[in-house]
DRENDOSE-277488 format. One record per residue: residue number from 1; residue in one letter; x, y, z of N, C-alpha, C in turn. Coordinates in steps of 0.001 Angstrom, whole numbers. Each point is the difference from the previous one (the first is absolute). Last residue first. Layout:
N
<rec NUM A <X Y Z> <X Y Z> <X Y Z>>;
...
END
This chain:
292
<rec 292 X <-54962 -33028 49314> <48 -73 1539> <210 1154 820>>;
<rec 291 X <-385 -1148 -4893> <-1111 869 749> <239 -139 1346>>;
<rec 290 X <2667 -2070 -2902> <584 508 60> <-1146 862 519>>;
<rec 289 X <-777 -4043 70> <1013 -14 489> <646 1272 221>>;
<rec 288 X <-3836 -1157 -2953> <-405 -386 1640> <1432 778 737>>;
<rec 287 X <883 -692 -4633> <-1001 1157 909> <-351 166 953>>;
<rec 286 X <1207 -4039 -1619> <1583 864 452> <-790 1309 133>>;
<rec 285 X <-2848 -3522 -785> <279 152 910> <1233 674 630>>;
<rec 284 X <-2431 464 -4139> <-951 1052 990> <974 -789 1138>>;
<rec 283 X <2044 -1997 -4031> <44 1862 358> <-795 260 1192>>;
<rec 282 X <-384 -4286 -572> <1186 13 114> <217 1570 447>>;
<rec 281 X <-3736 -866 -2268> <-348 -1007 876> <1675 518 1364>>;
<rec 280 X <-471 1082 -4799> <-834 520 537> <367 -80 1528>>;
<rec 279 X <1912 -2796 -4030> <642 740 877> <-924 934 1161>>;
<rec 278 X <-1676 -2070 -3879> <380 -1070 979> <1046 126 875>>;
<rec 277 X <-2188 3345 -2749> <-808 -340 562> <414 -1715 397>>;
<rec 276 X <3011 4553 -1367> <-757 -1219 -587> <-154 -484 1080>>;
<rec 275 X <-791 5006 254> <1305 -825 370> <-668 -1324 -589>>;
<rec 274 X <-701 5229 -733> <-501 -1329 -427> <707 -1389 285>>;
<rec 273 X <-1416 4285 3482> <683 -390 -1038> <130 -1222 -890>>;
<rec 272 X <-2999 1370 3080> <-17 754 378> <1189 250 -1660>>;
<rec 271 X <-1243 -3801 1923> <-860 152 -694> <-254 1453 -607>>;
<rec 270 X <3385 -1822 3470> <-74 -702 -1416> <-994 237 -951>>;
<rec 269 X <943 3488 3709> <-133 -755 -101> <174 -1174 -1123>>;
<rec 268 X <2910 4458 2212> <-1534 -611 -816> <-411 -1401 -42>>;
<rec 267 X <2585 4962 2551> <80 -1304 -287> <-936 -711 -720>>;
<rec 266 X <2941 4889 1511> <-1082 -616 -634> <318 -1411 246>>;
<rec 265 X <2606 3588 1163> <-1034 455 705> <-1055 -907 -448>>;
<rec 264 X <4796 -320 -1355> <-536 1009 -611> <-1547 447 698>>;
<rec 263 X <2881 -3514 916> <662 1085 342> <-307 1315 -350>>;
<rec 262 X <-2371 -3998 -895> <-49 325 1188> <935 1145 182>>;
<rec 261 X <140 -1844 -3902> <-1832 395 134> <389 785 1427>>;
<rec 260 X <3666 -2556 -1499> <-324 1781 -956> <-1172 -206 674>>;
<rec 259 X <966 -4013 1698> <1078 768 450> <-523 1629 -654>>;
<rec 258 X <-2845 -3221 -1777> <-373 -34 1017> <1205 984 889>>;
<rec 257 X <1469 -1532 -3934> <-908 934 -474> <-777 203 1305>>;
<rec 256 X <3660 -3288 364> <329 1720 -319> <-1225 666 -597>>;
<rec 255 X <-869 -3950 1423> <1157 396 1507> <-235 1503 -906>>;
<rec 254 X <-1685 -2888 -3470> <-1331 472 1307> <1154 389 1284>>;
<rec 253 X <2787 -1636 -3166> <-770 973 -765> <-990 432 1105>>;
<rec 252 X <2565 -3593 1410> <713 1582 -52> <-1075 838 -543>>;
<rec 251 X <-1777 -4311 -288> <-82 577 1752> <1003 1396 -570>>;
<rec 250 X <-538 -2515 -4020> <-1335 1256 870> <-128 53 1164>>;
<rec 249 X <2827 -2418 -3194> <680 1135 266> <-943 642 1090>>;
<rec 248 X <-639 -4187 -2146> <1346 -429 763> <702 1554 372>>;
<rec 247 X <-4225 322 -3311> <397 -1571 193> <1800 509 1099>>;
<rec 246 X <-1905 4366 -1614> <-170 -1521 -670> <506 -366 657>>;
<rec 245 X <-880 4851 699> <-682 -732 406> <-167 -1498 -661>>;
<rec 244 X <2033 4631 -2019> <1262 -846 934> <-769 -1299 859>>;
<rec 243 X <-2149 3198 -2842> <1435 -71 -1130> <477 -1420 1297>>;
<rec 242 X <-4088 1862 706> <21 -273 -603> <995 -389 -1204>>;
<rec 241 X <224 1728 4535> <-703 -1092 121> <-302 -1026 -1558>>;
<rec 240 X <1477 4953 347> <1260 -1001 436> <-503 -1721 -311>>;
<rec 239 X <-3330 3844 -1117> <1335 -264 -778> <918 -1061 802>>;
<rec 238 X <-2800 1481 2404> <-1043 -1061 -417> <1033 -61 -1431>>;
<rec 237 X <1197 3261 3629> <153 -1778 339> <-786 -1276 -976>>;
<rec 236 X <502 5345 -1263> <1074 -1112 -80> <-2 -1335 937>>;
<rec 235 X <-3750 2345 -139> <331 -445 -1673> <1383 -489 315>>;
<rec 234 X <-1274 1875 3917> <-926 -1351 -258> <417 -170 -1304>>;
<rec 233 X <1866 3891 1182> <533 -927 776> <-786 -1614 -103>>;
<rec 232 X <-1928 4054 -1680> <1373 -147 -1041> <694 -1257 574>>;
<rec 231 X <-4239 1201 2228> <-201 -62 -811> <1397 -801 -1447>>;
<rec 230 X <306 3106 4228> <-81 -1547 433> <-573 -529 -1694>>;
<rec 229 X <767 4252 -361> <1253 -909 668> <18 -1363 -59>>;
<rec 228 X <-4006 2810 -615> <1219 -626 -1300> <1095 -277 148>>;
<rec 227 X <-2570 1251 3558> <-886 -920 -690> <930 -167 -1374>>;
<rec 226 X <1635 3428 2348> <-284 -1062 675> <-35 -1638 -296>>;
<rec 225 X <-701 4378 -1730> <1006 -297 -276> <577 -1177 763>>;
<rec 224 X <-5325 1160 -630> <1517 561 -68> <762 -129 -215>>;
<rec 223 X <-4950 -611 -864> <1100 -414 -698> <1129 536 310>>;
<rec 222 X <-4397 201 3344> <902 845 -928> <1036 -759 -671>>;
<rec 221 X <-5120 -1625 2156> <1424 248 453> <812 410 -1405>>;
<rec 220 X <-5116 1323 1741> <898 -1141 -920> <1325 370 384>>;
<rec 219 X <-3371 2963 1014> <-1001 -1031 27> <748 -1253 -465>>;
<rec 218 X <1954 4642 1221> <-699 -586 -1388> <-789 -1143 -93>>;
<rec 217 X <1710 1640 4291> <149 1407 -890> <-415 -87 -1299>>;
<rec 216 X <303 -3717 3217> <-953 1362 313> <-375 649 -609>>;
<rec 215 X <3154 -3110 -1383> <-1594 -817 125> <-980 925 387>>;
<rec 214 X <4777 768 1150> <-162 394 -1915> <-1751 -267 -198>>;
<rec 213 X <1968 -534 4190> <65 1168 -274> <-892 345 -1209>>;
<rec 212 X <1442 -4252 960> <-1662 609 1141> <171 1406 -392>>;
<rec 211 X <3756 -2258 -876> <-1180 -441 -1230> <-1324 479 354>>;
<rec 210 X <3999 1179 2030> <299 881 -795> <-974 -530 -1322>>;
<rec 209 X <72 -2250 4508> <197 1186 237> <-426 909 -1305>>;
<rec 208 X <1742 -4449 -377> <-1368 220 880> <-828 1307 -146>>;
<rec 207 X <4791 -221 -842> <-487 -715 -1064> <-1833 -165 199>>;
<rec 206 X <3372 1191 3822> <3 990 -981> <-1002 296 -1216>>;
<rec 205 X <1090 -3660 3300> <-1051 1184 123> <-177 837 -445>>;
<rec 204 X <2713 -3512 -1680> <-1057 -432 133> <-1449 1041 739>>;
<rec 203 X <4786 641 6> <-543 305 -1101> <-1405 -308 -582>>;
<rec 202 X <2584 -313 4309> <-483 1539 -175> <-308 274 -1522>>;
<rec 201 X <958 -4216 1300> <-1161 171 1142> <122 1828 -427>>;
<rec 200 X <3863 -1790 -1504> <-1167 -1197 -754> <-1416 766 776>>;
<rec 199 X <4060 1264 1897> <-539 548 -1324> <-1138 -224 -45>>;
<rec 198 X <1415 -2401 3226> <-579 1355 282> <-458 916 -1293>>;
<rec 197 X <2662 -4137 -419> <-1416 152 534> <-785 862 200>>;
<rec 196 X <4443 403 -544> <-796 -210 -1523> <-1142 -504 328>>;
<rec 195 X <2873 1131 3373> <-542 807 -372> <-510 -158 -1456>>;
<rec 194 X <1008 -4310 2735> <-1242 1492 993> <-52 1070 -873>>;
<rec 193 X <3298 -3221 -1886> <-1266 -613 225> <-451 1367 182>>;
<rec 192 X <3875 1176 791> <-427 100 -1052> <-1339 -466 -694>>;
<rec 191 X <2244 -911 4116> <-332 1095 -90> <-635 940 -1496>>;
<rec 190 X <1428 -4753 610> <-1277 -12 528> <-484 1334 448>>;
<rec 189 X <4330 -836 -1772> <-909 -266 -1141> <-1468 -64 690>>;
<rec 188 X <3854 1249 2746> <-60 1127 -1108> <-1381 -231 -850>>;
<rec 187 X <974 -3473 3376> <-343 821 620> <-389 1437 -1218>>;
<rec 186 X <2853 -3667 -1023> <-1555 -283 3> <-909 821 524>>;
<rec 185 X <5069 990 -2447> <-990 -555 1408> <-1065 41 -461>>;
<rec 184 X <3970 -49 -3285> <-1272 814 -157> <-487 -970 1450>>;
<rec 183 X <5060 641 -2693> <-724 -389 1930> <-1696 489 130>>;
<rec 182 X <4671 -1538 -3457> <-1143 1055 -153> <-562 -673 1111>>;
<rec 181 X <5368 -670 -99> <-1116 -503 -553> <-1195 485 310>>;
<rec 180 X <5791 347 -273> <-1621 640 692> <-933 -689 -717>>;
<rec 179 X <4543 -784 -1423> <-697 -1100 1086> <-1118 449 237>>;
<rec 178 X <2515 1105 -4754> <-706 530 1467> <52 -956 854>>;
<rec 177 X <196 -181 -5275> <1243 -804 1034> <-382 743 1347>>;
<rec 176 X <-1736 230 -4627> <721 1243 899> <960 -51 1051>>;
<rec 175 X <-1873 -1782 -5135> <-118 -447 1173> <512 899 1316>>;
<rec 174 X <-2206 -327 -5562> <864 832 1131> <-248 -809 886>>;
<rec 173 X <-457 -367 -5757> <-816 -347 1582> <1577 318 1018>>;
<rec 172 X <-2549 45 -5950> <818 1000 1196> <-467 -893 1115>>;
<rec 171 X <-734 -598 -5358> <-317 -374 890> <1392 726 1292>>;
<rec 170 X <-510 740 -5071> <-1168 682 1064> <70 -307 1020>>;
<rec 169 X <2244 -2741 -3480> <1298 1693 527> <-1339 771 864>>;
<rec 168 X <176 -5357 -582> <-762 682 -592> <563 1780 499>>;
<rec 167 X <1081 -5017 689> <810 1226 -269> <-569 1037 -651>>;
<rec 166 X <-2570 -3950 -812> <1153 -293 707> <655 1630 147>>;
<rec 165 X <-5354 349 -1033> <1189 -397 -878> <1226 -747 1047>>;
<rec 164 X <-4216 1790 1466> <-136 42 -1623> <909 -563 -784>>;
<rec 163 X <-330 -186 5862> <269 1298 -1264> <-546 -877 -1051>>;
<rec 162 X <-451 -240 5927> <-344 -202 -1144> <375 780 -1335>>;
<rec 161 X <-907 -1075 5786> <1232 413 -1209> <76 -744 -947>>;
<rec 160 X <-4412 -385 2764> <1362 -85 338> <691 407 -1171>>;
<rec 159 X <-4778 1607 1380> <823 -656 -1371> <1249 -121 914>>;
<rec 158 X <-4340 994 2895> <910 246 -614> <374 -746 -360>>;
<rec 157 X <-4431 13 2705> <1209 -891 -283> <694 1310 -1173>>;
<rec 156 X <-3699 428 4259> <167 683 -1459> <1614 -840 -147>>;
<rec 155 X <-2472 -136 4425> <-296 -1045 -1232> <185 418 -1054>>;
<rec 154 X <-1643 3636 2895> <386 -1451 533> <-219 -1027 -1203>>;
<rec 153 X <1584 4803 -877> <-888 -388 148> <184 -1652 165>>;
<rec 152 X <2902 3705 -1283> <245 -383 1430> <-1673 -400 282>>;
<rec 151 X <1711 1342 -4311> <581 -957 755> <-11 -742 1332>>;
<rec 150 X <-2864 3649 -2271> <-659 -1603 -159> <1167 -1126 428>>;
<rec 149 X <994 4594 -636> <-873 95 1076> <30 -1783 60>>;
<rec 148 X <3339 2532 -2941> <-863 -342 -465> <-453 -479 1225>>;
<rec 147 X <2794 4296 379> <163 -1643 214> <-1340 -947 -1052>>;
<rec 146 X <1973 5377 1230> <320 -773 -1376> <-558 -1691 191>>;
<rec 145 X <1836 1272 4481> <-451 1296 -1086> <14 -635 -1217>>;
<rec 144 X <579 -1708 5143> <393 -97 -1647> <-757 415 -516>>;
<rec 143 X <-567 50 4473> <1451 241 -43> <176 89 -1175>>;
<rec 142 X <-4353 -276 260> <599 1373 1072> <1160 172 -659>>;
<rec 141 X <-2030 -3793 -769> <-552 1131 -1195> <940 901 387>>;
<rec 140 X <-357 -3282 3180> <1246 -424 -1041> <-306 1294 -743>>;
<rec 139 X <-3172 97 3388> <1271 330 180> <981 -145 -1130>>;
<rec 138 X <-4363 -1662 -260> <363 1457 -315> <1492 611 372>>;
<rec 137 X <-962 -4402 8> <-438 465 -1697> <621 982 -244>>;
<rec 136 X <-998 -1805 4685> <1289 -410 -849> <218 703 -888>>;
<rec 135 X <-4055 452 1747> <1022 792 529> <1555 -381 -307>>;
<rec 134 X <-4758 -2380 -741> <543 1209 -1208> <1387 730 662>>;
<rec 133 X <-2703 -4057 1749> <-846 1662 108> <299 583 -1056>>;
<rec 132 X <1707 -4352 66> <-1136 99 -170> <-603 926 283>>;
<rec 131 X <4771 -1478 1024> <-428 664 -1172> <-1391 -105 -618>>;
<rec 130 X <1542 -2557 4040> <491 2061 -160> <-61 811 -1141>>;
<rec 129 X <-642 -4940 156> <-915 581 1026> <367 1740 124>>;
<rec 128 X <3106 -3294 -2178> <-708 738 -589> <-1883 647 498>>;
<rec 127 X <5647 -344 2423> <-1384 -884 -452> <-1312 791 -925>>;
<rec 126 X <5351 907 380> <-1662 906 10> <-626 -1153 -208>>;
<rec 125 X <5575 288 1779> <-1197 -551 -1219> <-1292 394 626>>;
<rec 124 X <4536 2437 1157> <-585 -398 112> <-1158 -1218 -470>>;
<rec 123 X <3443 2474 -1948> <608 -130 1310> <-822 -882 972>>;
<rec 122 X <-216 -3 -5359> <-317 641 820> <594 -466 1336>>;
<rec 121 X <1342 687 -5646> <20 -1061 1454> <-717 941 1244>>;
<rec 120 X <-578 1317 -5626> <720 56 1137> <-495 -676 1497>>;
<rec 119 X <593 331 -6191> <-625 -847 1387> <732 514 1533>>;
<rec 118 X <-1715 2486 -5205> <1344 -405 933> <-653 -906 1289>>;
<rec 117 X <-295 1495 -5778> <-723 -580 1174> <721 -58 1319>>;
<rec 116 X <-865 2675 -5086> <760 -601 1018> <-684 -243 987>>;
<rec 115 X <113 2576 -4653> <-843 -579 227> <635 -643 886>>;
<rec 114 X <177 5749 -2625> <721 -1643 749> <-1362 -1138 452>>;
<rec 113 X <-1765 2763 -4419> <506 359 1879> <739 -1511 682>>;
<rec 112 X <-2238 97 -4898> <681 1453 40> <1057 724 1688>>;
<rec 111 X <-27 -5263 -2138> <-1384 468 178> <789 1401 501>>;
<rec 110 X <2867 -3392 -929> <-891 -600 -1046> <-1354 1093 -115>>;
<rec 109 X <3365 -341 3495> <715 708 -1212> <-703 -518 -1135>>;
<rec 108 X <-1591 -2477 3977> <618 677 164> <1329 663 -1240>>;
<rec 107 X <-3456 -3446 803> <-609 768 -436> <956 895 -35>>;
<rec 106 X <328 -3376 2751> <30 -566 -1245> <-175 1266 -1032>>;
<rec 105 X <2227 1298 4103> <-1516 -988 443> <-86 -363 -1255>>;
<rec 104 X <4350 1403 3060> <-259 552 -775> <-1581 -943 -494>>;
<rec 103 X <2590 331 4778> <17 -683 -954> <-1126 267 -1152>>;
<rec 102 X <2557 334 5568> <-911 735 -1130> <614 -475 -1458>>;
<rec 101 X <187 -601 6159> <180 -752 -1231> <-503 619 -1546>>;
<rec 100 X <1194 1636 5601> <-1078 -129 -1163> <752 -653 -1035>>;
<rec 99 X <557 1827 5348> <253 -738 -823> <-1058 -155 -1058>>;
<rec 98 X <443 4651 2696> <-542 -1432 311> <881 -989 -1312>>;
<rec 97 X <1208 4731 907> <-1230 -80 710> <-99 -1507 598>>;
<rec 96 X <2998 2510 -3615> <548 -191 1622> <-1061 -873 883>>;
<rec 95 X <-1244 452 -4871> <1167 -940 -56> <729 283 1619>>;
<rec 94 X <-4090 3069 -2016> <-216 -1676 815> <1487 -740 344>>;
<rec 93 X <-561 4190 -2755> <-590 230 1109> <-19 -982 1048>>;
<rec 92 X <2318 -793 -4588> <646 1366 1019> <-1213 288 1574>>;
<rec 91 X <-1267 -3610 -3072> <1027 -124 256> <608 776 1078>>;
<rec 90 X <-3443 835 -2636> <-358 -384 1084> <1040 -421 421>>;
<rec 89 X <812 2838 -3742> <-1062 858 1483> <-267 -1018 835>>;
<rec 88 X <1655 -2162 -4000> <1036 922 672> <-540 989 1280>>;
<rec 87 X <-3125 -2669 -2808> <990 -828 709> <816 1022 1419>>;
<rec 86 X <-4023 2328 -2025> <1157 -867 -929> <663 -522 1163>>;
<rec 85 X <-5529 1517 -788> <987 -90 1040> <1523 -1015 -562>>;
<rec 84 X <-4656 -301 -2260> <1165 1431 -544> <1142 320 1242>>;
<rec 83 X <-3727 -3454 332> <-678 1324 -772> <558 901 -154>>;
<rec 82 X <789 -4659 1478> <-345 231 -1241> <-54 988 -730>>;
<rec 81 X <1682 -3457 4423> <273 1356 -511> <-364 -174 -1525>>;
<rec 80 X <-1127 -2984 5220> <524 158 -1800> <-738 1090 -891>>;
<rec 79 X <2010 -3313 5211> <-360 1215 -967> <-397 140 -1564>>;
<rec 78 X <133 -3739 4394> <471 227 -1773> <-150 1489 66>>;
<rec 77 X <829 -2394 5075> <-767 753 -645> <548 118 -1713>>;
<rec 76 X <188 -3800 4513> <966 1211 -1128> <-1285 710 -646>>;
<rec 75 X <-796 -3269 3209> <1196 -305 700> <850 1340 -912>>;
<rec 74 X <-5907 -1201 683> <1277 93 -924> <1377 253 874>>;
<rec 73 X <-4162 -3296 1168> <435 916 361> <1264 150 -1358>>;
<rec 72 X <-3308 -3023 -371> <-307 -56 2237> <639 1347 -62>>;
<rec 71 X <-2690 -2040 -4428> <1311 683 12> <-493 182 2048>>;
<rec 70 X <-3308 -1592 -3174> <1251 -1402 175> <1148 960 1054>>;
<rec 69 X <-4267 2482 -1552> <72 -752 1202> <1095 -1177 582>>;
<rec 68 X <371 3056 -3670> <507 443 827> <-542 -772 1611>>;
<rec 67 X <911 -2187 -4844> <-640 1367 157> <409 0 1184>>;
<rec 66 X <905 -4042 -2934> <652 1413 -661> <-915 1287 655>>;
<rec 65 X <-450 -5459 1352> <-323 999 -1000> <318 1156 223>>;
<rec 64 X <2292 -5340 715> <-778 1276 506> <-229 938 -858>>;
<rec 63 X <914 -4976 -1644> <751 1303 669> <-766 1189 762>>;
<rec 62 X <-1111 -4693 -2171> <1207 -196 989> <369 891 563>>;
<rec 61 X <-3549 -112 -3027> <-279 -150 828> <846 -40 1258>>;
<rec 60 X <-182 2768 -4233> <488 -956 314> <40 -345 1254>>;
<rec 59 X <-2689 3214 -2137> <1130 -778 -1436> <1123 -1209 797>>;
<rec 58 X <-2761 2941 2965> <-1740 -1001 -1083> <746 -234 -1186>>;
<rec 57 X <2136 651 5048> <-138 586 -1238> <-748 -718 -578>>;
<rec 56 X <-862 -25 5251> <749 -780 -1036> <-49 782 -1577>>;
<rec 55 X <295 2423 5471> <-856 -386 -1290> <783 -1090 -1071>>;
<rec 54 X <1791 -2 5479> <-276 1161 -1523> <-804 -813 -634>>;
<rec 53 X <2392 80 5115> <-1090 -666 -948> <-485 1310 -1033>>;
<rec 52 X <3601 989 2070> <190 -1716 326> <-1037 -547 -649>>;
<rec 51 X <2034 4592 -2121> <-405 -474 1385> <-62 -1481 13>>;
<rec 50 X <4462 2433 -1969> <-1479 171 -609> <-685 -984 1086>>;
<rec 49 X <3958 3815 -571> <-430 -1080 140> <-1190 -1166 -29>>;
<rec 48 X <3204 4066 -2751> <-813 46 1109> <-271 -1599 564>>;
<rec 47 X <998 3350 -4451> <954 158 890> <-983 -314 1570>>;
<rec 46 X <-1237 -878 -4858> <337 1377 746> <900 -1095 1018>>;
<rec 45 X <-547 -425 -5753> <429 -368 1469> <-366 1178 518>>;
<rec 44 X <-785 -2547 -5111> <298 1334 453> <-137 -577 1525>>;
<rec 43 X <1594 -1831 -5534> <-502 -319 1634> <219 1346 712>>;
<rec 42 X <-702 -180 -5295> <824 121 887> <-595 -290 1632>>;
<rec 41 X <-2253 582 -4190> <842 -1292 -246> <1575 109 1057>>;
<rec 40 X <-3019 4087 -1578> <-667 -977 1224> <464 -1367 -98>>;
<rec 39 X <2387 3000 -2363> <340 390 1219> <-1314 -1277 820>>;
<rec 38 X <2377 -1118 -4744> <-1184 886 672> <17 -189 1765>>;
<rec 37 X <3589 -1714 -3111> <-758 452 -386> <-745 1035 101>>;
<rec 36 X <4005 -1461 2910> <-1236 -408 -89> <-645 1172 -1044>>;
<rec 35 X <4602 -1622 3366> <-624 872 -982> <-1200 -985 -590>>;
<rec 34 X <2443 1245 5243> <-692 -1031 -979> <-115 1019 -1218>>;
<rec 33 X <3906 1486 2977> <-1544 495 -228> <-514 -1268 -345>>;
<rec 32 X <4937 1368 2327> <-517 -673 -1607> <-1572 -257 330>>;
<rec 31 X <1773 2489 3287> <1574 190 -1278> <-718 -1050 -1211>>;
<rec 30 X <-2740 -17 4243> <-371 1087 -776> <1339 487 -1262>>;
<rec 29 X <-516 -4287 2134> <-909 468 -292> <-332 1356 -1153>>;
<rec 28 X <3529 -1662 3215> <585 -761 -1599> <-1584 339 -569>>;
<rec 27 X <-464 2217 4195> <1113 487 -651> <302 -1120 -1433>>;
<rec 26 X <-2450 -1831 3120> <-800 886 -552> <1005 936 -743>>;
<rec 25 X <1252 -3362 1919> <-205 -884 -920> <-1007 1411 -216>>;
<rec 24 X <2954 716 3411> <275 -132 -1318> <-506 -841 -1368>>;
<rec 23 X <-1771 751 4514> <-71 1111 -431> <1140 33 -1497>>;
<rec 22 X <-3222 -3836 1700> <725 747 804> <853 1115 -871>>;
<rec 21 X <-4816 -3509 171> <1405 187 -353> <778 1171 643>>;
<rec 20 X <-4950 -2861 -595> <660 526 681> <1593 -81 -340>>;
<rec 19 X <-5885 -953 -1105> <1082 -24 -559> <1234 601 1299>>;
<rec 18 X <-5825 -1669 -1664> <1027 821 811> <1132 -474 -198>>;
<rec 17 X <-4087 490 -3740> <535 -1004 788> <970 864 897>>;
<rec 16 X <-4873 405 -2950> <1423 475 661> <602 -1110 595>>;
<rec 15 X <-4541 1022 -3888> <792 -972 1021> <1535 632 548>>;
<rec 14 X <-3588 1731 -3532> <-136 192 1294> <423 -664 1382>>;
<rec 13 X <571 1487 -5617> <66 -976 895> <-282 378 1609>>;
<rec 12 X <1726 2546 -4189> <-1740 -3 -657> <442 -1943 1300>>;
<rec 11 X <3796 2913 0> <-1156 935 139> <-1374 -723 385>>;
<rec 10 X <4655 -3151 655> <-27 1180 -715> <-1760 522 123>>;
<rec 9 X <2288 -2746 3349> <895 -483 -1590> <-419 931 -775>>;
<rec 8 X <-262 1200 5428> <-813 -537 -1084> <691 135 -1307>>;
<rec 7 X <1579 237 5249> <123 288 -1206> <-1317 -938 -834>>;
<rec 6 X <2376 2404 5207> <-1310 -1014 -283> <101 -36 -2162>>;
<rec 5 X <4149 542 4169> <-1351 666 -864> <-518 -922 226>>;
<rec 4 X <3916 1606 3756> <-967 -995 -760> <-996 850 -1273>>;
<rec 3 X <5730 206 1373> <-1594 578 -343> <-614 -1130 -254>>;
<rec 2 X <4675 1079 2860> <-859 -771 -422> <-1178 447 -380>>;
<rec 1 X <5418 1707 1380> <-1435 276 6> <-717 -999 -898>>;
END
């Protein structure tokens, strides 16, 4: 078996390069880790091919840029486990099913809940045209429980194997050895498209609906619970933006805060949030993109 990635040299850069190897050079991979200081000083990879005409990176002109219009299609899926789901439960549920690769994440026995990543091969490859409704997203959520969401957002790069030390006694990785390999149809993910649409359209009438109400009955709309939802969900995109929006990072940063807005029923504008104002320009047109 042969994997294509796509890899970027480490966090704070927006240049990728494509790559290809074969299945024991990922195995001498995951038995000896890179070690590294600091985790964003580690090169991170998905798993995919990348399109014919791409964006040029703005750190280096030679390489393509690190987002999801470069990417034609993923060939594997990352996982990655944060919020208390242990090794041992995924193992036992997953290890007949499909082939998977799993490998412990920098953070891992350093922070209160297991921390792991697993790459699994797809049977198929997902042009990334199929992952612009959301029905990918949702399905994966389905099968994996516990998941951090944002993996399966177009263009979200992962840490390749990585520890703190040589032989560091935290670091864990499984291989399963399967032939089956995970089979998500296109047909499933465009069924999934239609009913998160449909949502989407019964919340929007809902939301309408339940402001005309309030406007009747008090002359003003009601501080609900609602409204502080959405409300809580804007502070954390304007927190993220403001920890993670520098130089060679802000196509991911604007993918994943634009990715939370939307899954959450919301979207904003650059002006809407404080996005720096020579980025602006850039943000309203991936907005554009995701208002479609």
């Amino acid at each position: 078996m042969r994997f294509d990635v796509l890899v970027k040299p480490f966090f704070k850069t927006d240049a990728m390069r494509a790559a290809s190897f074969d299945e024991d050079r990922l195995l001498a991979l995951l038995k000896k880790p890179l070690v590294r200081d600091d985790k964003d000083k580690a090169p991170l990879w998905v798993f995919g091919k990348p399109s014919h005409a791409y964006v040029v990176s703005s750190c280096d002109s030679n390489a393509a840029r690190a987002c999801y219009e470069n990417i034609e299609e993923y060939t594997a899926v990352i996982l990655d486990y944060d919020s208390g789901r242990t090794i041992e439960s995924f193992v036992e549920e997953f290890r007949e099913r499909f082939r998977f690769y799993l490998y412990t994440s920098f953070n891992h026995g350093y922070k209160p809940t297991p921390r792991f990543r697993v790459i699994i091969p797809l049977a198929n490859p997902i042009n990334m045209h199929y992952l612009e409704g959301g029905g990918f997203k949702r399905i994966m959520c389905k099968m994996f429980s516990d998941i951090d969401p944002t993996c399966f957002d177009r263009g979200h790069f992962q840490a390749v194997p990585c520890v703190r030390m040589d032989g560091d006694p935290n670091y864990f990785h499984y291989f399963n050895g399967t032939d089956k390999l995970l089979n998500i149809s296109r047909e499933d993910i465009l069924a999934e498209d239609r009913e998160l649409e449909r949502l989407r359209n019964q919340m929007r009438m809902f939301g309408e609906a339940s402001r005309e109400l309030n406007d009747r009955l008090y002359g003003r709309r009601l501080d609900d619970d609602a409204e502080r939802t959405a409300r809580n969900k804007m502070k954390w995109a304007q927190d993220y933006i403001d920890k993670n929006c520098v130089q060679g990072n802000r196509d991911n940063c604007c993918f994943r805060v634009l990715s939370y807005l939307r899954d959450n029923g919301l979207l904003a504008n650059a002006w809407e949030l404080d996005v720096p104002a020579d980025f602006q320009k850039e943000w309203e047109a991936k907005l554009a993109r995701f208002s479609m």
